[in-house]
N, C-alpha and C positions, 0 to 999 in steps of 0.2 A: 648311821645310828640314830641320828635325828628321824630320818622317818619312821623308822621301825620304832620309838617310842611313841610319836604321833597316834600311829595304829593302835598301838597296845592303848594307851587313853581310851582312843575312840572306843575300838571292843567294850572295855569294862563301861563304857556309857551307855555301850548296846542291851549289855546284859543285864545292866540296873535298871532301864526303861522297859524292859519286858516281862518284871514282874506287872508292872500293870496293863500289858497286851491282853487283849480279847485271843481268846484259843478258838472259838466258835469257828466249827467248819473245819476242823482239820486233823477228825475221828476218824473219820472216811478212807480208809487209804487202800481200797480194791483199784488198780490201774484200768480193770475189764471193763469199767465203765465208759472208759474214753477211748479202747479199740473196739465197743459194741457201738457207738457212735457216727450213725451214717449220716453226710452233709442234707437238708435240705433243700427241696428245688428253691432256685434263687434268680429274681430276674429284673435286674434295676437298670434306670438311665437316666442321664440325667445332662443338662443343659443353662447354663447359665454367663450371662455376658459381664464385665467388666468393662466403665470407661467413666473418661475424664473430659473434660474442657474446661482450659481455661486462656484468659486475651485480658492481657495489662499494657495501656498506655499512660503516658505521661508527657508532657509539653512544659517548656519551662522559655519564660522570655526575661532578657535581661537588657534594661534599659539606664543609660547613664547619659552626660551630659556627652561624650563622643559619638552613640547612634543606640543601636538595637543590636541584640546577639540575640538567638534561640536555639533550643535543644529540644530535639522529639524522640523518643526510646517507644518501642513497641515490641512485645511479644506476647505470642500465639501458641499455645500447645494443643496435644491431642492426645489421647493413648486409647486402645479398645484391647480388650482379651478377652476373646470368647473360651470356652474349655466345655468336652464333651467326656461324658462318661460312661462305660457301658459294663455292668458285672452280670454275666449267666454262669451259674454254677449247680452242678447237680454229682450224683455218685458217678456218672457217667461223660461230664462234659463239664470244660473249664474252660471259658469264654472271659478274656477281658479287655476293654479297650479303654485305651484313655488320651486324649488331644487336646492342648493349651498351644494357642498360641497370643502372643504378645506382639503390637503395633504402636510406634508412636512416633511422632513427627514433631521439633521445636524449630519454630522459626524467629529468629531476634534482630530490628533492624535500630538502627539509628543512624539521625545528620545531625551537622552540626551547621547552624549558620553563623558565620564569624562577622564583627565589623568593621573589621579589616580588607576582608575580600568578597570581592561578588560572590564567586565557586561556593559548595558549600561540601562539606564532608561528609561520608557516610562510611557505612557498614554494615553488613548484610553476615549472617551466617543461620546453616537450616542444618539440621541434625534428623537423620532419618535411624530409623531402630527397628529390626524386628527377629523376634526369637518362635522356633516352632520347637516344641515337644511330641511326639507322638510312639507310643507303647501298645503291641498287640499281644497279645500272648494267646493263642487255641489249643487245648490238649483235648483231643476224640479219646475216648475208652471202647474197644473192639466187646462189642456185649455188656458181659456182666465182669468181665476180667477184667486183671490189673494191668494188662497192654496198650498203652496208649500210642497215638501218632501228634504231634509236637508241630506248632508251624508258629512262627512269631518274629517281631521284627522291633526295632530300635531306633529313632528317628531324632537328631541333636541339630537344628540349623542357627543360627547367630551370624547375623548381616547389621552392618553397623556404616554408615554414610555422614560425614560432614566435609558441607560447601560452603567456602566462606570467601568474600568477595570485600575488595576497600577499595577507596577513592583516595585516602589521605596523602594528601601531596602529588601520589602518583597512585596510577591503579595497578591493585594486585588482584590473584584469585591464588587461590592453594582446596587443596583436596587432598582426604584422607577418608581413607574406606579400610574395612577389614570383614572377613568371609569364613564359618569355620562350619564343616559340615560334616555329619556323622551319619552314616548309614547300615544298618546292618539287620541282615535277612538270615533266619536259619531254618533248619525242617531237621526231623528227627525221627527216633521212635524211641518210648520208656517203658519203664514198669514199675509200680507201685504207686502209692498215693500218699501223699503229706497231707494232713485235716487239722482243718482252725479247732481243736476241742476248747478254746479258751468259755464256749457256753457250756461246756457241763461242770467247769470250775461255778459260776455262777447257777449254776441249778440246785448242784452239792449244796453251796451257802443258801441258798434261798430255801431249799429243805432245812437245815439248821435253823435259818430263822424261825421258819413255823413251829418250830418245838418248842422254843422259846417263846411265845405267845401263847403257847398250849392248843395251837393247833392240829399237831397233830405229835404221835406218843413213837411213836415207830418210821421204820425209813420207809423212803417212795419206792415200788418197785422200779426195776430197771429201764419199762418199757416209758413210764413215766417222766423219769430221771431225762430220756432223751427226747420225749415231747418236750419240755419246760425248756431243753437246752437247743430245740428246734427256735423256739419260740426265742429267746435271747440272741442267737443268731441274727434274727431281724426284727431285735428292736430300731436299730436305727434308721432302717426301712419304713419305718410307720410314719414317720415326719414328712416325708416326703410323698405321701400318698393321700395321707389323712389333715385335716384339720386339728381336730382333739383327739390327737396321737395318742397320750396317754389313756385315754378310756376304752381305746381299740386292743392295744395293746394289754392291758392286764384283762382282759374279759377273756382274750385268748389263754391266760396264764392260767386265770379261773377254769377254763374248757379244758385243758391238759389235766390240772388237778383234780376232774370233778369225776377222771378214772379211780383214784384211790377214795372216794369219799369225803374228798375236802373242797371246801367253799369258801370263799373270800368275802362273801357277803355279811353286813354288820358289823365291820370290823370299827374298833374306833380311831380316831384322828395318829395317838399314838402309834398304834399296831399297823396301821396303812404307812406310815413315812417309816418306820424301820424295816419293813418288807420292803419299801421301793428304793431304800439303801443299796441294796442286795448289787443294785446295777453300778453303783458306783467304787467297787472296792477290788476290780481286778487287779492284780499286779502285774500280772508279765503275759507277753502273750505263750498262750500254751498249744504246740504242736503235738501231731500224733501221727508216727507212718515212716514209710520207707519208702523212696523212691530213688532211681538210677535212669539214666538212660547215656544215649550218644545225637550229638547233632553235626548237620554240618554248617558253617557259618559262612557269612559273603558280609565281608568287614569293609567299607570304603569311608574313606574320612582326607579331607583337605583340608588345609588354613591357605587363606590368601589375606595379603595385605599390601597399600598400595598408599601410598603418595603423591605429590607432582610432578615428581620425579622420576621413580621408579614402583617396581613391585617385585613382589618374593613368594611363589606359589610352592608350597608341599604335598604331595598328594600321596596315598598306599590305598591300595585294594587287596586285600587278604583272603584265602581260600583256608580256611581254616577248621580243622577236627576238632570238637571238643566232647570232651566225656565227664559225665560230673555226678554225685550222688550226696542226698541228703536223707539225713535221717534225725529222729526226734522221737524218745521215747518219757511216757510219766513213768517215773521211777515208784512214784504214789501222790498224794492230792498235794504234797507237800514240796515235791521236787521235780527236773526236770533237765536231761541231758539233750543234747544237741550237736549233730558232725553234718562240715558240710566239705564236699573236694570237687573243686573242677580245674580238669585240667585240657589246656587247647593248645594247637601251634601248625602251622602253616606256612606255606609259600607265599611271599609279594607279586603278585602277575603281572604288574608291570612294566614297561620294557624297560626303564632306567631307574631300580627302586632304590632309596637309599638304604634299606634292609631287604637282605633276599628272602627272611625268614622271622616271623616271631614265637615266642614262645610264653606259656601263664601258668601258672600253678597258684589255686589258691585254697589254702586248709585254714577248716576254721571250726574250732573245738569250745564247747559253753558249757556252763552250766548253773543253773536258778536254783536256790532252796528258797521257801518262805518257810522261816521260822516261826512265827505266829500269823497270823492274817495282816500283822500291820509292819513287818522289819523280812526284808525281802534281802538274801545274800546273792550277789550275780558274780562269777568270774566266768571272762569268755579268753580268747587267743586265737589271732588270725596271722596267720605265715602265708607271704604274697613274695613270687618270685618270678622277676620277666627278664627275660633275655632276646636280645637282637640279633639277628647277624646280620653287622654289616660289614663293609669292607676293613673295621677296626670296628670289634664288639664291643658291645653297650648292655649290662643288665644291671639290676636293681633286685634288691632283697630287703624286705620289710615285715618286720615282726610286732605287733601292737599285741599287749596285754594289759587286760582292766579289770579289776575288781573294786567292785563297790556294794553299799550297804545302803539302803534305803529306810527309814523310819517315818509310816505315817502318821503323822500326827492327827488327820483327818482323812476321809478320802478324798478332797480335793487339794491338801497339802502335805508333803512330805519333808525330811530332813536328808541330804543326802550327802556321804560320801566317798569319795572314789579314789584309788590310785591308779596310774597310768604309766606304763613303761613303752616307750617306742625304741626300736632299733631298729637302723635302717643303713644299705650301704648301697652305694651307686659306683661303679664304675664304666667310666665309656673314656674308651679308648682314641674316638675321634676328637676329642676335644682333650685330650693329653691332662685328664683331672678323675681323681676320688675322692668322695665323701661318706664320711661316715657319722651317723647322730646317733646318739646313745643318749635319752633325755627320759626322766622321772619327774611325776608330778601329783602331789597329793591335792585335791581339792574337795570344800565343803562348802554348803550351799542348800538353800531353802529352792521348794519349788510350787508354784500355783497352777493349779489344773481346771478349766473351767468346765463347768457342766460333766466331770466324769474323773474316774479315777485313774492309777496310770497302769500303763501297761507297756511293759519294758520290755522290748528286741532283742 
């Protein structure tokens, strides 16, 4: 009961803040503009390094009238992470690649000299680290058709090393290592195509703004609508290519426009920063399209861990079917449904698995209204259910559901908040235990967005 008044507050705070919400943008409401919307060619990469050093010592002498004692502490670090990026994308070919990986090394030493004894003490320990990421994905299109061929893969490695070595009193060494690796290869074939339409949301508005400047009295044609929404597509692209990005970029917006008789030139100071608004007021992101296919997947994943003593190796390799379909349609400028199912499951191929077989289901149902341009309503629901077979079965069921309400206040800040219901139940049978969480949780909260406005998943 408490929450449920919570809510009802909140609403009526919704609705009393939206008499003074901007409407701008959201007349429009033909969907055909976002299924006449073909991707443009697209072809980035991009390359950049990350790293550290740093080396602290310290010396301390301590001298009294029985002799001298000293203390020497030293450490050294390192870390590098390079990350590679690769996006090609056309009506015909979706090419992505992307590799981070992280390195880093600490070493820390110290002695001690006593003046007590000659010997002196030490200690020694090095900490080794390194994580790889790596993400492929290729879908080929057969022609002009919605058949595509699917190849891509999934790359999780985490290696973690510490050596520690003492003197004190007596000598010791101890080691502790741990290893957890994720591989996975699939090939396929699909049909159909999902489209980023989130630029012809910012086309729609950036048309509205010019009317409102009195630039122009009437709508863009359609062929223009999707030049302007080619061109917002790779605004972000411009940074990275150009210097003074911004001057690249609107001259092209100008070139689009100068099909319907509109020109951006003379405009003054005010009229240019309310048009370059335009790019900061997306709210969610907007898909458009149907796609299905089948793959087959090659899953291998270990953890290993180890001590002085011993170690504990798990290993599975999986041969696994999966078939999965998403879809995403504009209901109009204003809303936006969203389904996604994939379902997989497979045999263990190897010769002592501790599961013979896994199995995954996962559905997942949303949907977005933007009520004005500035108060965004989202409820999504995802049902996730995995089962094992092993010699005493193990599966898990998990149900998350969220809605929440966005209001912003600005486009780089909003007001936001959300309810949250989790249910979730485990049972596994080799460890003689069930759990079950049933948890609720209403939350609210401001948010800051830099350089851009939000856009909600």
């Amino acid at each position: 009961m408490k929450h449920s008044n919570l809510l009802l507050v909140f609403f009526i705070f919704i609705f009393v803040i939206k008499i003074d919400a901007q409407n701008y943008g959201l007349d429009n409401s033909d969907p055909s503009l976002f299924t006449k919307y073909r991707l443009p060619d697209t072809d980035l990469r991009a390359l950049w390094f990350n790293t550290s050093l740093s080396l602290n010592t310290d010396k301390q002498d301590n001298v009294n009238i029985d002799g001298k004692s000293s203390n020497y502490n030293s450490h050294f670090g390192y870390s590098l992470s390079p990350y590679y990026y690769l996006l090609q994308e056309s009506e015909q070919h979706y090419l992505n690649f992307n590799a981070n990986i992280y390195g880093s090394y600490n070493h820390s030493y110290s002695e001690n000299h006593s003046l007590y004894s000659p010997n002196f003490n030490s200690y020694s320990n090095k900490q080794y680290s390194t994580h790889l990421t790596a993400i492929f994905t290729d879908n080929i299109y057969r022609n002009s058709g919605d058949m595509f061929y699917s190849f891509g893969s999934n790359i999780n490695v985490d290696m973690s090393d510490t050596k520690s070595e003492s003197n004190y009193y007596f000598e010791s060494k101890s080691y502790n290592g741990s290893k957890y690796q994720n591989y996975s290869f699939l090939f396929g074939v699909g049909f159909g195509k999902v489209r980023n339409v989130t630029p012809v949301v910012s086309a729609i508005r950036f048309q509205e703004r010019l009317k409102q400047i009195n630039l122009l009295n009437h709508d863009l044609s359609d062929q223009t609508i999707e030049d302007l929404a080619q061109q917002f597509s790779r605004q972000n692209y411009y940074s990275m290519v150009h210097v003074r990005s911004g001057k690249y970029f609107w001259r092209s917006i100008d070139n689009a426009l100068s099909r319907d008789g509109v020109s951006l030139n003379g405009l003054n100071m005010y009229s240019s920063s309310y048009l370059m608004e335009t790019t900061g007021e997306i709210r969610f992101l907007r898909q458009e399209g149907f796609m299905a296919g089948i793959n087959v997947n090659f899953n291998y994943q270990n953890a290993y861990q180890a001590n002085s003593s011993n170690y504990v190796l798990e290993e599975d390799l999986y041969t696994l079917g999966n078939a999965y379909l998403n879809y995403s349609h504009q209901l109009n400028l204003d809303s936006q449904i969203n389904f996604n199912l994939a379902v997989s499951g497979g045999p263990n191929v190897l010769a002592k698995p501790v599961a013979r077989q896994m199995y995954y289901l996962d559905a997942n149902a949303g949907y977005n209204y933007e009520l004005t341009d500035r108060i965004v309503i989202s409820l999504n629901n995802e049902f996730i259910l995995n089962f094992w077979n092993e010699s005493l079965q193990r599966k898990t069921l998990t149900n998350y559901l969220t809605f929440s309400v966005n209001y912003f206040i600005e486009d780089n800040i909003s007001f936001n908040a959300n309810y949250n219901w989790e249910y979730s139940s485990e049972k596994n049978n080799l460890m003689l235990h069930s759990d079950t969480i049933n948890m609720h949780s209403i939350n609210a909260g401001f948010t800051f967005y830099i350089d851009r406005g939000l856009i909600i998943n």
